[in-house]
C-alpha atoms as one frame of an Amber mdcrd trajectory, in Angstrom:
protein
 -10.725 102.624 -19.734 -12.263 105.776 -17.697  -9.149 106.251 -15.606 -11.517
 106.902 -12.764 -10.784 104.540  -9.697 -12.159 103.909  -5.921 -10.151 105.872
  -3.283  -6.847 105.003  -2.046  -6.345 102.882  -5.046  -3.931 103.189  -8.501
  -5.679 103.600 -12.197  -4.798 100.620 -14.034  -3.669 102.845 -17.135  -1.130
 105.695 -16.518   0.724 107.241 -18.580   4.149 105.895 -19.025   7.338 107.099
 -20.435  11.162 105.560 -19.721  14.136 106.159 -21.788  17.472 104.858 -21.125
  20.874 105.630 -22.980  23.324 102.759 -24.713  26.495 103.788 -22.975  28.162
 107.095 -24.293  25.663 106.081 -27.491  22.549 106.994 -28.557  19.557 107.513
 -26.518  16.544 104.853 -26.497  12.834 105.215 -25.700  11.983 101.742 -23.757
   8.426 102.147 -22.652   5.804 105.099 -24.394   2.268 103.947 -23.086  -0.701
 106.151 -23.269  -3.024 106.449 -20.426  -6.659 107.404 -19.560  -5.784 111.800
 -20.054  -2.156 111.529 -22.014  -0.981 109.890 -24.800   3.347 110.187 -25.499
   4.015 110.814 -28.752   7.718 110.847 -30.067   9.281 114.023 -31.576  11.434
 114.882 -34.192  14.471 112.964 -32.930  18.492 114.871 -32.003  21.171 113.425
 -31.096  21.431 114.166 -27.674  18.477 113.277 -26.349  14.525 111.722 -26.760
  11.699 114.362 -27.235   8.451 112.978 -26.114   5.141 115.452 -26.927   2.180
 114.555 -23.997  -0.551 115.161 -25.792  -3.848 115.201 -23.784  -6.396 112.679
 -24.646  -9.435 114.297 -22.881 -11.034 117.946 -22.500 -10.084 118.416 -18.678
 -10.436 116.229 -15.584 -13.692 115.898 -13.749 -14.812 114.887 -10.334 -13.548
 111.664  -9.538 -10.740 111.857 -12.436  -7.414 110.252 -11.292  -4.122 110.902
 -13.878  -1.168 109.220 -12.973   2.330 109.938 -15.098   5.474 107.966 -14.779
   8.717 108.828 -16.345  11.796 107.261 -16.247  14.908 108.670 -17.529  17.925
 105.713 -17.263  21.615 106.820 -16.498  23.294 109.571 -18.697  20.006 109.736
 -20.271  18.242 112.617 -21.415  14.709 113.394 -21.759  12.712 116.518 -23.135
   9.279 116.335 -22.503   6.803 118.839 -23.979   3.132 119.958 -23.449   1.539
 121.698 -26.775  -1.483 122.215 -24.559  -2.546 122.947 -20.393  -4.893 120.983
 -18.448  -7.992 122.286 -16.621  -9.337 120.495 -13.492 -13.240 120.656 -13.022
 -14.781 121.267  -9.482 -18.144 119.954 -10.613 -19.510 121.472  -7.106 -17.017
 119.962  -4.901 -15.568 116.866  -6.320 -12.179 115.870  -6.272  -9.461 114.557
  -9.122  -6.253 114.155  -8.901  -3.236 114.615 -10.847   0.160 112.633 -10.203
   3.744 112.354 -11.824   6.003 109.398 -10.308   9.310 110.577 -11.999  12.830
 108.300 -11.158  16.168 110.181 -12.748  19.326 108.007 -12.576  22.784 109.181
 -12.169  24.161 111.939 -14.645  20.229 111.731 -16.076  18.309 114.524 -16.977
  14.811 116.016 -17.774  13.707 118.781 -18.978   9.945 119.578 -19.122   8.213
 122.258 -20.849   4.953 122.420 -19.026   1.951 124.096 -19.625  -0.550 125.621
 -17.628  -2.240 123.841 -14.974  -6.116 125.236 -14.674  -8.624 124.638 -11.705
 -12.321 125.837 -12.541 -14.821 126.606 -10.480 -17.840 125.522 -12.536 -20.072
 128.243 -10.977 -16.832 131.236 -11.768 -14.485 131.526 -14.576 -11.756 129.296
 -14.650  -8.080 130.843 -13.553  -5.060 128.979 -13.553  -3.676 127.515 -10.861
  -2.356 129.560  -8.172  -3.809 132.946  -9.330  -6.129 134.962  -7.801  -9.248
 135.346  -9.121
């Protein structure tokens, strides 16, 4: 699967991640898919909540490149996401990707995500991350 997909329309493989929690129990991972850029991978596991590692899959996204992320974190859930690595965004002289999170939190649920640098390049300049000033 490329992930790439004609405009205005969803990639067939994102990323997904839901969790949900058993009552005042313990917490429980009910969907980890991998998609076309990010692949969930399960951490170490503590008692009080699911860590998930999104590990990317690819070097970067290129023109045309479409990642989409759901996560879904059930009630009195809690979910700790983590990124060991950033992500850098190609222009490949004017192309477009895109990069998408569809996230639903239920009641008393929570998420905490450790994100890591976003970077857009300009293939023709050194890349800078997002938001800076070159």
């Amino acid at each position: 699967m490329t992930g790439r997909t004609a405009a205005g329309t969803e990639p067939a493989d994102p990323t997904i991640v839901a969790v949900e929690r058993e009552g005042a129990g313990r917490h429980l991972v009910r969907e980890l898919r991998p998609g076309a850029f990010l692949a969930p991978r399960p951490l170490l596991p503590v008692p009080d909540r699911v860590r998930i590692a999104l590990v990317g899959t690819r070097a970067g996204l290129l023109a045309g490149d479409d990642l989409l992320l759901h996560i879904s974190v059930g009630p009195g859930a809690r979910l700790e996401l983590t990124e060991p690595s950033g992500l850098v965004a190609y222009d490949h002289r004017g192309g477009t990707s895109r990069w998408r999170a569809r996230v639903d939190i239920a009641e008393d649920g929570e998420l905490h995500w450790d994100a890591r640098p976003f970077v857009v390049c300009d293939c023709e300049d050194d890349c800078v991350p997002h938001g800076a000033v070159a």
